[in-house]
N, C-alpha and C positions, 0 to 999 in steps of 0.2 A: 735235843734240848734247845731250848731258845737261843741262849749264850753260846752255844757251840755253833747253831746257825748264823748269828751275828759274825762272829769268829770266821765263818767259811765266806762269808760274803765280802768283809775287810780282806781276805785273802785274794778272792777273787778281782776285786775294785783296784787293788793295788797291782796286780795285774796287767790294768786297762783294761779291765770287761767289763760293759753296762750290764749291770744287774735289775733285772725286777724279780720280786717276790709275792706271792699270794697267800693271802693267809684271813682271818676272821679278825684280827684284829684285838684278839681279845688279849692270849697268850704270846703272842709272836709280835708284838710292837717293836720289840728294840730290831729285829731282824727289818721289818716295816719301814722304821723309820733310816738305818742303814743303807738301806736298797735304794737306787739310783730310782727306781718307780716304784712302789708300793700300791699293790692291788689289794683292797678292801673288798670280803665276798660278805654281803648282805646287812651289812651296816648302815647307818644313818653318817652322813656328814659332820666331823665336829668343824667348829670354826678354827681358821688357822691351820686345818693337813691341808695346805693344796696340792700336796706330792702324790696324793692319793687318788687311784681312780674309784669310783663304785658302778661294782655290779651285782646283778643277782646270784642268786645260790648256786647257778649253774655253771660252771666250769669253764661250759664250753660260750659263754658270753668272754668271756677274756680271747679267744681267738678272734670273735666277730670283733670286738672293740679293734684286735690288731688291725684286722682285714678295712676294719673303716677308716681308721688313721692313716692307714697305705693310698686308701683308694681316695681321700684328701687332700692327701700330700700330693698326689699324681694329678689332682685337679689345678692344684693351687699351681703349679710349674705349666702346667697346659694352658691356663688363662695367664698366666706372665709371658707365656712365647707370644700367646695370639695378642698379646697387649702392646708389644714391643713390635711385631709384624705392621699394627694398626697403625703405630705411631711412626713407623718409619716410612711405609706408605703415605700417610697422611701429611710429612714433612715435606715428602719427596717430592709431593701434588703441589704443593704448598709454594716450594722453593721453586717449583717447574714453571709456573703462573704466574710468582712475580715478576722473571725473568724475563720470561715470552710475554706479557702482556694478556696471556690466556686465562679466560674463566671457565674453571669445571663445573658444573651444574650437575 
């Protein structure tokens, strides 16, 4: 029942365990909207859930969404190292040139 999956989720939450739940949306709202991430399978967007993800009817789309938010995340930390690499080099040129009187071309 709905309320009883609400009920396991507050159990769960207060725990400290990030919760997501999947569900249509239709009958399982309060669990939905309880849930740390709330997956929406084949619905149309209302205004105002931004907690929600949407996908299609297919199940197995909530694992690919995982696998892309991962493969994301792993990007976004790979371009912060090589950004920080750039910039540190770029300072070091920088600071080495004023010094020495050197210009790097």
């Amino acid at each position: 029942m709905p309320l009883d999956e609400e009920k396991e989720i507050r159990k769960l939450k207060s725990g400290g365990k990030v919760v997501a739940e999947i569900g249509d949306g239709i009958n399982n709202a309060p669990m939905l909207a309880t849930a740390d991430v709330g997956i929406v399978m084949g619905l149309r967007c209302s205004k105002g859930n931004r907690r929600n993800i949407l996908v299609k009817d297919d199940i197995r789309d909530v694992v690919k969404a995982i696998e892309l938010s991962r493969l994301t995340v792993s990007k976004i930390r790979q371009n912060l190292v090589l950004a920080f690499l750039y910039n540190v080099l770029s300072i070091t040129i920088g600071a080495v040139s004023s010094i020495t009187g050197l210009a790097f071309y």
